[in-house]
C-alpha positions as CSV (number, residue, x, y, z in Angstrom):
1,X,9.6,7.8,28.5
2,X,7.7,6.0,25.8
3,X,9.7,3.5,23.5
4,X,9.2,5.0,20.0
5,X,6.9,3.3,17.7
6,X,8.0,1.0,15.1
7,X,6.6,1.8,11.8
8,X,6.9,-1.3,9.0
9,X,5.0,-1.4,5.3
10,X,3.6,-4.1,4.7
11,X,2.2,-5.4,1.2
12,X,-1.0,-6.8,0.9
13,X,-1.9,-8.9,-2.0
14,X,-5.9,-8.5,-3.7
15,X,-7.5,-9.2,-6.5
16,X,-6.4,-6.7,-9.5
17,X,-8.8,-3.6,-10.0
18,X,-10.1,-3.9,-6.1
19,X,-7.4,-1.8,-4.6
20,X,-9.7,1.3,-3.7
21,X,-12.4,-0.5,-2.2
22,X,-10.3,-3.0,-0.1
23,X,-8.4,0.0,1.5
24,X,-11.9,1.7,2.2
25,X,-12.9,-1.4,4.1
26,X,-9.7,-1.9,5.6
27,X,-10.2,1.6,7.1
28,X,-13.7,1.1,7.9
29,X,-12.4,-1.7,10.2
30,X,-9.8,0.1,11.8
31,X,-11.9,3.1,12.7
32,X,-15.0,0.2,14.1
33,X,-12.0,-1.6,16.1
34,X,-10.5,1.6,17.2
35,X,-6.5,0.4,16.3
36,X,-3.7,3.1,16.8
37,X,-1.2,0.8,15.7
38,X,-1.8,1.2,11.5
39,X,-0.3,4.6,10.9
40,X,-1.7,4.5,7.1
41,X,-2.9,3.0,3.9
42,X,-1.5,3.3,0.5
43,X,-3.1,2.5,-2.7
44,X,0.1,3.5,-5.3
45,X,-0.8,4.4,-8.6
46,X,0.9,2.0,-11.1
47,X,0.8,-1.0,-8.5
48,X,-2.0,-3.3,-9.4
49,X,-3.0,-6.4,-7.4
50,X,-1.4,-4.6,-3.8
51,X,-2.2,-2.2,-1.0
52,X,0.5,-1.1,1.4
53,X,-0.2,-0.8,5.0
54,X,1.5,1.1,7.5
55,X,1.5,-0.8,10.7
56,X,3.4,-2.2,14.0
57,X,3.8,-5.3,13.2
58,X,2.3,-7.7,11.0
59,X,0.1,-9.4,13.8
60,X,-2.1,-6.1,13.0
61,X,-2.2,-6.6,9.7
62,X,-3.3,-10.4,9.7
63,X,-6.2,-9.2,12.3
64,X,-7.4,-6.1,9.9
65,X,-7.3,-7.8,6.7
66,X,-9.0,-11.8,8.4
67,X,-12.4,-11.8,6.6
68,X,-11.9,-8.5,4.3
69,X,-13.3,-9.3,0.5
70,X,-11.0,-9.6,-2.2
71,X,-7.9,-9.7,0.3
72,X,-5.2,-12.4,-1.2
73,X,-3.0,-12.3,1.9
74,X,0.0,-10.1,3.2
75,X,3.4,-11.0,0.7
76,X,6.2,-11.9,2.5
77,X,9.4,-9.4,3.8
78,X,8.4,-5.6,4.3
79,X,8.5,-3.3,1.8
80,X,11.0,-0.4,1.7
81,X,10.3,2.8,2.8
82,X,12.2,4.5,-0.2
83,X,9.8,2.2,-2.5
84,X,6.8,3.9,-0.9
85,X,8.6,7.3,-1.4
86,X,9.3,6.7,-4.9
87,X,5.6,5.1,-5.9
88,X,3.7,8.1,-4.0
89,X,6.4,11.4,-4.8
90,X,5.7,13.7,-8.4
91,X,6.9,12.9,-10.9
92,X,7.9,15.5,-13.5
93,X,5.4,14.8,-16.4
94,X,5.7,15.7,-19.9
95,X,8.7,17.4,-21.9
96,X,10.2,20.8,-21.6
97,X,8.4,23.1,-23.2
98,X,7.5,27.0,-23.0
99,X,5.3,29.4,-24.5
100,X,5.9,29.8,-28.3
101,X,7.4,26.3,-28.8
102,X,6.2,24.6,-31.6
103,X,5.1,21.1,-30.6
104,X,3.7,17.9,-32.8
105,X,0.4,16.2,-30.5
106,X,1.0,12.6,-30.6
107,X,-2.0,11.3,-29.1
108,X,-6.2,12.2,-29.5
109,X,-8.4,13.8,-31.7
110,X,-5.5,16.1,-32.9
111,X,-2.6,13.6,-33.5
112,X,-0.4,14.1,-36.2
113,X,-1.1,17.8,-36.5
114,X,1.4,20.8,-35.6
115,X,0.8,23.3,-32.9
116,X,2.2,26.2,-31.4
117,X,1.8,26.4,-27.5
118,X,0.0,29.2,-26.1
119,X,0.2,28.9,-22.6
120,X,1.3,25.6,-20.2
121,X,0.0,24.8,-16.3
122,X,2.7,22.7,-14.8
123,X,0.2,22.4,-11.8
124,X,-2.4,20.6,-14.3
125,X,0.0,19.7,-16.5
126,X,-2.0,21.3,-19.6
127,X,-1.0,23.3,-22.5
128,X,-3.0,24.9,-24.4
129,X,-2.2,24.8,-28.2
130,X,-3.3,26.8,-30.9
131,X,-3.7,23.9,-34.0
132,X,-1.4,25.2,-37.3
133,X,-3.0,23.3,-39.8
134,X,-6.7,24.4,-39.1
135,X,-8.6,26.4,-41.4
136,X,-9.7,28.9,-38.5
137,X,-8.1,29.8,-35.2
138,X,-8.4,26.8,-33.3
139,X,-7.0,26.9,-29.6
140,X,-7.3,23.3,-27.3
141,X,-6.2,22.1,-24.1
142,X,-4.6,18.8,-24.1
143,X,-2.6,16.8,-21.3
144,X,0.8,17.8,-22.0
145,X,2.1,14.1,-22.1
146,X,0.0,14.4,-25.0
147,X,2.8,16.2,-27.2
148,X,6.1,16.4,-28.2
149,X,8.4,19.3,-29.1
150,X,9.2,19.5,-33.0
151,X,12.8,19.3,-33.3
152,X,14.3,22.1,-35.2
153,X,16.7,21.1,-37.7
């Protein structure tokens, strides 16, 4: 029977903004060299300056990232895998709202300005708004981090 595989994150430092393209030549090399022992590469949102790799052992992660542009070196300890879970997982985006609520859009063109929401795509997270204080019927989509419900007093 085959001893099961030992899977370890590993964070690698590189230069801020460089994330993407690092990871796409990190992968380039790993197909080239055919290694099975990375299991994946993570670029999380939010983290500048780091890519996580998924790997065996950090002996494969030295040899994929030797020579790689941008690549600042591997930071020391492994990283959690509830870190990873929490960095990569949904998040619930925006506040509660539901057709009919009247909302106040705190950011863009329409800032400021009282709306009542038409419909909302939690998928997308969109609403579309229909803008009170216009002097025609004005209906927009807008992120819906992009408003906030009026509180009712």
């Amino acid at each position: 029977m085959e001893a099961p595989k030992i899977r370890n994150f590993y964070a690698v430092k590189v230069t801020g903004g460089q994330e993407i393209s690092v990871a796409i030549m990190l992968e380039e090399r790993i197909k080239t060299n055919d290694i099975k022992d990375v299991y994946s590469i993570v670029v999380p949102p939010g983290l500048k300056g780091y890519v996580i790799i998924e790997s065996s052992g950090p002996h494969v992660v030295k040899f994929i990232i030797t020579g790689i542009r941008h690549v600042r070196g591997v930071a020391p300890g492994l990283v959690p895998k509830s870190d990873i879970v929490s960095m990569v997982s949904k998040k619930p985006t925006g506040p509660a709202i539901k057709m009919g609520d009247m909302v106040e859009v705190v950011a863009g063109p329409f800032r400021g300005m009282q709306a009542q929401v038409v419909s909302y795509d939690s998928s997308r997270g969109e609403v579309v708004l229909n803008i009170l204080e216009s002097a025609f019927p004005l209906q927009v989509t807008i992120p819906v981090d992009q408003v906030r419900p009026v509180k009712k007093t």
